[in-house]
N, C-alpha and C positions, 0 to 999 in steps of 0.2 A: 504494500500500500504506500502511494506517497502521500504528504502531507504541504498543505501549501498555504503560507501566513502571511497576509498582506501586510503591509505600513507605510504611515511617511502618508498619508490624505491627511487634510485640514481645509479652514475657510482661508483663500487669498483672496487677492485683491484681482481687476481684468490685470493682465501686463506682467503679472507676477512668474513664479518658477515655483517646479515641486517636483522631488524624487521620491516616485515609488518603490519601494522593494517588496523582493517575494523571497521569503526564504524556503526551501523546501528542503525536506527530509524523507526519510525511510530507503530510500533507493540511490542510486549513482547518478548525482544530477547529472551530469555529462551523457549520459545514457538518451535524455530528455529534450526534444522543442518544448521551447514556451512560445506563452501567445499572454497578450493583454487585451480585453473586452471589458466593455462600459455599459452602463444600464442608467439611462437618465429615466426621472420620473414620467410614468406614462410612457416609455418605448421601449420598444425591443431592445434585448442586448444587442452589441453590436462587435465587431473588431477591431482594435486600436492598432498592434504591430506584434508580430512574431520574430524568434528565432531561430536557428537553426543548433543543435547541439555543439558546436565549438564557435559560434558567433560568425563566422560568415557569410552566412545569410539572413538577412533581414528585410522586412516587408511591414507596410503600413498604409492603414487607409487614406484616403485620401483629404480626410479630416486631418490627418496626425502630421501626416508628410512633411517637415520644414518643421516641426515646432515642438514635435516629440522624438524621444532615440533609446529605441531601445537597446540592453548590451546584457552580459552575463560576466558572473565571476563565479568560473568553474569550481576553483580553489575554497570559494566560501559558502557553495551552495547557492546563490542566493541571483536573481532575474533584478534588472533594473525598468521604471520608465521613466525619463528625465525629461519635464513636463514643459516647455519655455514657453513664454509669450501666450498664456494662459484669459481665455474665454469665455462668457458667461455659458455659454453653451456647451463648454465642455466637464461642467458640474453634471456629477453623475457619481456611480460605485461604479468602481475600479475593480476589477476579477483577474485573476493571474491561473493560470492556465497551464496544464504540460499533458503531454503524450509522448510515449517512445520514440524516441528518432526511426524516422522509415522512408525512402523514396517520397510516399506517398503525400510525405509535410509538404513538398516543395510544390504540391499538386492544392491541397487541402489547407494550407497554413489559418486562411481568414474564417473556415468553418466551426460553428462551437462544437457540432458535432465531430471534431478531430480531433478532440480534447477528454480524456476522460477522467484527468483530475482538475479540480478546481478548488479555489482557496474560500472563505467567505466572505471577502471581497472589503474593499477601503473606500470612506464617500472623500468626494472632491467636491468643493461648493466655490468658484470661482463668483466673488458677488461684490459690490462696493458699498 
């Protein structure tokens, strides 16, 4: 089983910055894609950006592209999303994401259904 703990959500300000992390356990992170998805109030979750199990590949909505980055640190377990130039519209809970590395991520990355662990997720509230 893995295990997946969000952090690092709070209220900023529009303009501002925020790093989320995911620490995960029980299994070989390195074994794992991550993914990040959001759930604002009243919609669907959605996808924010994925990785690939050694970090060189990476993928992001088209929301995120320029203003979010995601990255990993093998070494300490743990998924980053580093949030910049932060939006009223991008307040939501934050969900961190992983499935076994496979082919299939590089096919599937943006699907929730590619994911069968997930965290219980961090709110972000971008407001003035």
């Amino acid at each position: 089983q893995v295990q997946l703990v969000e952090s690092g959500g709070g209220l900023v300000q529009p303009g501002d910055s925020l790093r989320l992390s995911c620490a995960v356990s029980g299994r070989t992170f390195s074994d794992y894609a991550m993914g990040w998805f959001r759930q604002a109030p009243g919609k669907e979750r959605e996808f924010v950006a994925s990785i690939n199990w050694n970090g060189d590949n990476t993928y992001y909505a088209v929301s995120a592209k320029g203003r979010f980055t995601i990255s990993r640190d093998n070494a300490k377990n743990t998924v980053y999303l580093q949030m910049n130039s932060l939006k009223p519209e991008d307040t939501a809970v934050y969900y961190c994401a992983a499935e076994r590395q496979s082919p299939l991520f590089y096919y599937n990355y943006g699907r929730q259904s590619s994911y069968r662990y997930w965290g219980q997720g961090t709110q972000v509230t971008v407001s003035s």
